[in-house]
C-alpha positions as CSV (number, residue, x, y, z in Angstrom):
1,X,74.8,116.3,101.3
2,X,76.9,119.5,102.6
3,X,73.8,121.2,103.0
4,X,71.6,119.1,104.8
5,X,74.7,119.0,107.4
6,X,73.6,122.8,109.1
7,X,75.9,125.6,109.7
8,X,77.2,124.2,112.7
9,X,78.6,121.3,111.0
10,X,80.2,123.4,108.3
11,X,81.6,125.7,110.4
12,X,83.4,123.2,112.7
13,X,84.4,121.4,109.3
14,X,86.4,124.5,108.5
15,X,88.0,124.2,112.0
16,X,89.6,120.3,111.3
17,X,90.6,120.7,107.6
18,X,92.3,118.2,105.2
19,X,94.8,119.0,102.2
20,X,98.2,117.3,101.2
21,X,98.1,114.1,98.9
22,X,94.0,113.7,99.4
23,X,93.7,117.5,97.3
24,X,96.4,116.6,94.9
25,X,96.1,112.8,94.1
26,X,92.9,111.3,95.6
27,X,92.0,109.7,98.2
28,X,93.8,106.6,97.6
29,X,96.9,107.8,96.3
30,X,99.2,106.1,98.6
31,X,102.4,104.3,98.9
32,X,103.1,100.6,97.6
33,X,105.6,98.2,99.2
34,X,105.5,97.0,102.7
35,X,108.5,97.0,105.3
36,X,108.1,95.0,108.6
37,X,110.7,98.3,110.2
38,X,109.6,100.8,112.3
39,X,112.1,103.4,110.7
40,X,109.9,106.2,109.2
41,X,107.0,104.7,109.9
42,X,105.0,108.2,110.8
43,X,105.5,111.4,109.2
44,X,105.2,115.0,110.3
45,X,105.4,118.3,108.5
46,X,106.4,120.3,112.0
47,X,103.8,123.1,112.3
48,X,104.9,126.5,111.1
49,X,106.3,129.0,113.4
50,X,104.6,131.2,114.8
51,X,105.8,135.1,113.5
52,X,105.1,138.1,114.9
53,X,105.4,141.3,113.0
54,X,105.4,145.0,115.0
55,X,105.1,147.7,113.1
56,X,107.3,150.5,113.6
57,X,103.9,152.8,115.0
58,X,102.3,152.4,118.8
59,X,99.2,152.3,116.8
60,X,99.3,148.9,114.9
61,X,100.8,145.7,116.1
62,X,100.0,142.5,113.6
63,X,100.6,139.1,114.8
64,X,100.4,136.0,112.4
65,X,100.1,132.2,113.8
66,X,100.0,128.7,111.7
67,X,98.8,126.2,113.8
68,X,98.8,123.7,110.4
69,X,100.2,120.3,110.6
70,X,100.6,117.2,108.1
71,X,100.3,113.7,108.5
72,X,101.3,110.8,106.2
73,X,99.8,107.9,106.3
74,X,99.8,104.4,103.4
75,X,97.8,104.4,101.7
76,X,95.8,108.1,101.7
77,X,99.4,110.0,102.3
78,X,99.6,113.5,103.2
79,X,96.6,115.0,105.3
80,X,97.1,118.4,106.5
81,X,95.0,119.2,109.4
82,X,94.6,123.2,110.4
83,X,94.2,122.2,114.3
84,X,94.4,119.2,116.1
85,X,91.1,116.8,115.6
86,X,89.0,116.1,118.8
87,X,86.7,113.3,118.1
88,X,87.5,110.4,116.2
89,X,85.9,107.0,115.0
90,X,87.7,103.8,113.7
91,X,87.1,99.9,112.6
92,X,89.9,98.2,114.0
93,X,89.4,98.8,117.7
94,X,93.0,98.4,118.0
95,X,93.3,102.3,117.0
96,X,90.5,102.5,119.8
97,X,93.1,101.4,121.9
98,X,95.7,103.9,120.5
99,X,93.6,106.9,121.3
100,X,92.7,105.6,124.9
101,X,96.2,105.5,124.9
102,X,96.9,109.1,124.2
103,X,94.8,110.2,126.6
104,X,91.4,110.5,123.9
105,X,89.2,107.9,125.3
106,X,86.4,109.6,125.8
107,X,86.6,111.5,122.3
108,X,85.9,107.8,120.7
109,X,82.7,108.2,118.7
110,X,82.3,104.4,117.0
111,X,84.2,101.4,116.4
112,X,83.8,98.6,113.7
113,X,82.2,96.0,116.2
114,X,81.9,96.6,119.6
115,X,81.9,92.9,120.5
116,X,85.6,93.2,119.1
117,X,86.4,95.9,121.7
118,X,87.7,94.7,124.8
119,X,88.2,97.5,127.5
120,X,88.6,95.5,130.8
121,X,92.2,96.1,130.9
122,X,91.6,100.1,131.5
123,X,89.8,98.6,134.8
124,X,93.8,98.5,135.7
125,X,94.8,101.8,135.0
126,X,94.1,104.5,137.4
127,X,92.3,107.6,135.8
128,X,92.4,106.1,132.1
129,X,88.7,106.2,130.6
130,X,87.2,105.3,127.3
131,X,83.5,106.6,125.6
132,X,80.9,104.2,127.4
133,X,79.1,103.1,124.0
134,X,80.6,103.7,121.1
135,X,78.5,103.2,118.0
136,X,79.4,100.1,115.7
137,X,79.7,100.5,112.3
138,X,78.6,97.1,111.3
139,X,75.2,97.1,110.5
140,X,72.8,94.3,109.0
141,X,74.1,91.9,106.7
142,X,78.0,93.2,107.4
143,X,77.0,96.1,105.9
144,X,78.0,100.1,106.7
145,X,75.6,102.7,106.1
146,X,77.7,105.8,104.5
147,X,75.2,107.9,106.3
148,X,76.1,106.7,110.2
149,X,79.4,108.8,109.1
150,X,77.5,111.7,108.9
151,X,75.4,111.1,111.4
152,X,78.8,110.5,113.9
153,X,80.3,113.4,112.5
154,X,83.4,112.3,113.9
155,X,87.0,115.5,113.3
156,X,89.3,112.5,112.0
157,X,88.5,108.7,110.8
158,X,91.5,106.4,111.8
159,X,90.3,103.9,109.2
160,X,92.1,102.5,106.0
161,X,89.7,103.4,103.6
162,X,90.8,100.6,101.5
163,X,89.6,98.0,104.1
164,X,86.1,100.0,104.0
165,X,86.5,99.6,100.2
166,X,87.5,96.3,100.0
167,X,85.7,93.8,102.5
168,X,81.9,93.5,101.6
169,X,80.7,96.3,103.6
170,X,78.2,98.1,100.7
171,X,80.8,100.8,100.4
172,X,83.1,101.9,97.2
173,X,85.6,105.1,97.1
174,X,83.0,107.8,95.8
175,X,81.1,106.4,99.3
176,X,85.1,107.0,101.0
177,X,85.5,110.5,99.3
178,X,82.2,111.7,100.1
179,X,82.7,111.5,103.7
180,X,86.5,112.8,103.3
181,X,84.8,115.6,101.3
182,X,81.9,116.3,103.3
183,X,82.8,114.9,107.2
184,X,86.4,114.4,108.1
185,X,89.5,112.9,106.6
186,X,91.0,109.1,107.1
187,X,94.3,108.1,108.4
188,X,94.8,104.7,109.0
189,X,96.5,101.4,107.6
190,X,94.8,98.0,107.7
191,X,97.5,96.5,110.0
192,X,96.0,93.5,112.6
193,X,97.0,91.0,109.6
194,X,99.1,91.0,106.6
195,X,97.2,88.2,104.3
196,X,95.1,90.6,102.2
197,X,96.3,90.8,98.8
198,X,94.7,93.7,97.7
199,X,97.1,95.7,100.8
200,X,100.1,96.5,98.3
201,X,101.4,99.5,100.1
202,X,103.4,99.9,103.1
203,X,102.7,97.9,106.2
204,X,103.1,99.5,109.8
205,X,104.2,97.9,112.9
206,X,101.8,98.0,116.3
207,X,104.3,101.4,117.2
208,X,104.4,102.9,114.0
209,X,101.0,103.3,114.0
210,X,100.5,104.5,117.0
211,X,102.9,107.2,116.4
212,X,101.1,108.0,113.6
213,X,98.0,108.6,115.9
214,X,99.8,110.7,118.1
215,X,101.2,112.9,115.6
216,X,97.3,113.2,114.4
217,X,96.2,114.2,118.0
218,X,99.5,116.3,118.8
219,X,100.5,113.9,121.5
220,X,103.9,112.3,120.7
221,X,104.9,112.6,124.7
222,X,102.1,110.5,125.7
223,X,103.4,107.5,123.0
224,X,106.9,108.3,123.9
225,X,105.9,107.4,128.0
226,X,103.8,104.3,126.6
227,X,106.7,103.4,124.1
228,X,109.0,103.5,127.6
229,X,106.8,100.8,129.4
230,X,106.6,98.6,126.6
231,X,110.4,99.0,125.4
232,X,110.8,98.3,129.3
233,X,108.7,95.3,129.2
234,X,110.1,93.6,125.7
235,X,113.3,94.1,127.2
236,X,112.9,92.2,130.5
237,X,111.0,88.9,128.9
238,X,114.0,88.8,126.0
239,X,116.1,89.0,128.9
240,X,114.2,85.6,130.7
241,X,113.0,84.0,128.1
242,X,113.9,80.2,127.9
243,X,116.3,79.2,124.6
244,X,114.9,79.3,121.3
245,X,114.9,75.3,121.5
246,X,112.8,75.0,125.0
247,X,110.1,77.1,123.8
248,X,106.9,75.9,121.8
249,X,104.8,75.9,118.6
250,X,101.7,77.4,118.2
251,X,98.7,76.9,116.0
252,X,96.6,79.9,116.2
253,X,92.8,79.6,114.8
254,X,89.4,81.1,115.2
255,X,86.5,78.3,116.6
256,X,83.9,80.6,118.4
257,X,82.2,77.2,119.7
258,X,81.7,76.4,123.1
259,X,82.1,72.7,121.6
260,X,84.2,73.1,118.0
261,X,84.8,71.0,115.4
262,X,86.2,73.1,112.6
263,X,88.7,75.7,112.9
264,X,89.6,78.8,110.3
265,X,93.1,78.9,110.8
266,X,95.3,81.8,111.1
267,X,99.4,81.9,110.6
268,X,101.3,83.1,113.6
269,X,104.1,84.0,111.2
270,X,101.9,86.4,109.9
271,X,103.4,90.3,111.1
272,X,99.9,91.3,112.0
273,X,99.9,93.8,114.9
274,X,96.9,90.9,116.9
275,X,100.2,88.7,116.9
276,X,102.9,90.7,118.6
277,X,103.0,89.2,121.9
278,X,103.6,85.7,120.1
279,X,106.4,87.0,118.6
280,X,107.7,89.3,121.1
281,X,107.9,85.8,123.2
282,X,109.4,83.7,120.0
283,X,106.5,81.6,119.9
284,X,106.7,79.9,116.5
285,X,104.2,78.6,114.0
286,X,103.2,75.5,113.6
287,X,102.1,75.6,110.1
288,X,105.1,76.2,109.1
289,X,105.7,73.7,106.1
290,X,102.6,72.0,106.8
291,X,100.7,74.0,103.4
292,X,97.9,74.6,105.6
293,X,96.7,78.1,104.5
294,X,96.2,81.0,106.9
295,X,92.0,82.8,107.4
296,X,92.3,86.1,104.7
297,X,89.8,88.1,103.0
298,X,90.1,85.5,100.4
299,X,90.7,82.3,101.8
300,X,88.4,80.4,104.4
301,X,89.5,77.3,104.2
302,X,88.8,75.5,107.4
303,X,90.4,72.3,109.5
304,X,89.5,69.5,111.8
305,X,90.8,67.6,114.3
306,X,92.1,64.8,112.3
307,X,94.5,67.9,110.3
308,X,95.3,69.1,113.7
309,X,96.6,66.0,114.7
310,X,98.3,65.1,112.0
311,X,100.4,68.6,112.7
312,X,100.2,68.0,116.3
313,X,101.0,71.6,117.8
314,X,102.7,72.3,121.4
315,X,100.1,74.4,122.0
316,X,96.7,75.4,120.8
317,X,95.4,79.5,120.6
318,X,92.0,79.6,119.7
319,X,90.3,82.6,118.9
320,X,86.4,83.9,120.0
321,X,86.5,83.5,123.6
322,X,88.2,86.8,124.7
323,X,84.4,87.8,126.3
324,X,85.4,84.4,128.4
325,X,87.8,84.3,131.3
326,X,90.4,81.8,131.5
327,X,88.3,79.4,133.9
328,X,85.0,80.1,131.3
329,X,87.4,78.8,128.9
330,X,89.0,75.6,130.5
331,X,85.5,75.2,131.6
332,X,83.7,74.7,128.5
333,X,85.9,74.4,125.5
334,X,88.9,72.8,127.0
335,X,87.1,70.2,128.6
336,X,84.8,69.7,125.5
337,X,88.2,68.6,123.5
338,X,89.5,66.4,126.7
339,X,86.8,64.6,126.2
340,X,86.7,64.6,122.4
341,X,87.4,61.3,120.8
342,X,90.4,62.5,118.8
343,X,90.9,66.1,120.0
344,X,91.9,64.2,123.2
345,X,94.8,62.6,121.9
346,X,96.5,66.6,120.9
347,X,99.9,67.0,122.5
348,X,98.6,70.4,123.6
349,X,95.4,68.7,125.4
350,X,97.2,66.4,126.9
351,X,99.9,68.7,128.4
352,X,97.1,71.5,129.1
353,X,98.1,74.4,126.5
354,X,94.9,75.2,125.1
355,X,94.6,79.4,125.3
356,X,92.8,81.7,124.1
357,X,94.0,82.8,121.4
358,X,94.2,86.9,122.4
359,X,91.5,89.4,119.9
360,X,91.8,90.2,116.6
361,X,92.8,93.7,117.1
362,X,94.9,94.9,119.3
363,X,96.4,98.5,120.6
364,X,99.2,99.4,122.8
365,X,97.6,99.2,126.0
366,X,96.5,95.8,125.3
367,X,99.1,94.0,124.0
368,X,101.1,95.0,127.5
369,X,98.7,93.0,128.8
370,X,98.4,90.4,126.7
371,X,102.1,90.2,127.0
372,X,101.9,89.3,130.6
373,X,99.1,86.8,130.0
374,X,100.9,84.8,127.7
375,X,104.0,85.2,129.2
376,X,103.1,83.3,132.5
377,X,101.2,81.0,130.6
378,X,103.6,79.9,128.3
379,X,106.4,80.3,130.5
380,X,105.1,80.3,134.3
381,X,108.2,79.5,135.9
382,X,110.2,82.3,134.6
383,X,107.3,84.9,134.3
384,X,104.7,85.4,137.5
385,X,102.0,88.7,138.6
386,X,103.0,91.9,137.0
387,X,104.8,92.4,134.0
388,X,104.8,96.4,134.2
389,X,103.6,99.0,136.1
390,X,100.2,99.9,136.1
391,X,101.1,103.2,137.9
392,X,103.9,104.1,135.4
393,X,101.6,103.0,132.3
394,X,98.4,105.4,134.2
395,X,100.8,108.1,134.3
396,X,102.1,107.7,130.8
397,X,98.4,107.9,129.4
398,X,97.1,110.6,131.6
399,X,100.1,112.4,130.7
400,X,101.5,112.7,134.3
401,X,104.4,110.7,133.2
């Protein structure tokens, strides 16, 4: 396939280059274990210094630079990358979100599913831009064609390649190592949920992945001035939230209906990055000892009303609606289960907490903003209009910070 690619492609292969743990192990020779910390979460090898040697002669001066870099990453490891990577694709559009973040918006060459890519936040945020239509990779029948890789030709894939390996999409790892061979190496960690049992390597947090990303792109002072508006942020909702004992339960699920009757649902006590503002607000889950299941890779089970009801939640989150605002939503399905025969009698219907339930992946930008959504839903009289500075988070992007 390397030569059907032209000289072009080769050449600017040899630009963006791969080594470490993907030369010496594989592909998939990563770390096992998880840890919910943020400590070590993303590792550099600083680049080399530059040397410069002067002969004692007028005649000949020699000058030496290694711009080289590594990057580790569960499960792939080390990937060594001879300059910094411009253009980048990914599946969970939550790492979409991390490169908008750095400042790489318009370098985004694909995402996953574009109807899982919500960008009106950005709207918000003077000067911050993302690629107009990224391709999806999801083609017919949940499928991925290996060839749209090398079609996209994207510097750096910010993709677990055990999620591409693992979920159904048509692809196995001699697909993976083809395109690491041939296109551009993968650095990324399946980290929206934790509920897949074939993940048996390290976990990252929402942060420690996006560090990771920055270190791929070179830009750790652009995370470091977002990391400062979130750490801002956190700190002033700890600081107001009600006590442990005056704030609600949550049952998060996915009904995509503008009239549902069944529900696949999800555990909010699950660390997956999509559920950070729940927890960041001490939302709890109202599963907990119930032995309903949570929606995995292998598990599908779905509920109705009557098991709803019989758990009774303070508050509903359902997820599918995010292309909805919240008066599309109250609109249609909220006032679908008012008037339902027994999703009417809910605690949470009754006392108006039914909410969407946020996307299914998530990057920094977004969770600030889903932080302020929930927060003055949830908790209205303690949390009202903005959360955190639009200007400040801009600035931190754009790298005026």
């Amino acid at each position: 396939m390397a030569d059907q690619r032209g000289d072009d492609a080769v050449s600017r292969r040899e630009y963006v280059k791969y080594g470490g743990a993907l030369a010496a192990g594989g592909l998939l020779a990563g770390c096992s274990g998880a840890s919910d910390s943020d400590k070590n979460d993303a590792t550099t090898e600083t680049p080399a210094s530059t040397e410069t040697t002067t002969e004692d002669t007028e005649e000949s001066t020699e000058v030496s630079t290694d711009t080289s870099y590594t990057v580790s990453m569960a499960p792939v490891g080390d990937v060594r990358f001879e300059s910094v990577p411009e253009t980048f694709a990914v599946y969970e559009s939550g790492y979409a979100d991390m490169g908008v973040a750095l400042g790489k918006g318009e370098d985004l060459l694909a995402v996953g599913n574009t109807t899982r890519f919500h960008t009106d936040h950005y709207d918000e945020l003077d000067g911050v831009t993302v690629a107009s239509e990224p391709t999806q990779l999801l083609g017919d029948s949940y499928a991925i064609d290996r060839e749209l890789f090398y079609e996209l030709d994207s510097d750096v894939h910010l993709i677990d390649p055990r999620w591409l390996i693992n979920n159904g999409f048509n692809l196995d790892r001699s697909d993976v190592d083809s395109v690491v061979e041939d296109v551009g190496p993968f650095v990324g960690n399946t980290i929206f949920r934790r509920t897949d049992v074939w993940h048996d390597y390290r976990y990252y947090t929402l942060y420690g992945a996006f560090e990771t990303v920055a270190r791929v792109f070179d830009r750790v002072d652009r995370y470091e001035a977002v990391k400062a508006v979130h750490d801002a942020a956190v700190a002033d909702v700890s600081a107001s939230l009600p006590s442990a004992d005056a704030r609600p339960n949550a049952l998060l699920c996915f009904g995509a209906s503008d009239r549902p009757e069944a529900f696949y649902p999800y555990r909010l006590s699950d660390r997956g990055t999509n559920k950070k503002q729940f927890r960041d607000l001490g939302i709890t889950d109202a599963l907990s000892g119930s032995g309903v299941s949570g929606l995995s890779t292998n598990d599908r089970g779905q509920i109705d009303y009557e098991t709803m009801l019989e758990i009774d939640p303070d508050s509903i989150l359902l997820r599918g609606h995010e292309s909805k605002t919240e008066a599309e939503f109250r609109d249609t399905v909220v006032s679908f289960m008012e008037q339902h025969a027994v999703a009417s009698e809910l605690t949470a219907v009754q006392e108006g907490r039914v909410f969407r339930g946020g996307p299914i992946y998530q990057g920094p930008l977004q969770h600030l903003f889903n932080l302020e959504r929930f927060a003055s839903l949830y908790f209205p009289e303690q949390f009202s209009g903005d959360l955190f500075s639009r200007e400040a988070l801009a600035a931190a992007v754009v790298g005026d910070a």
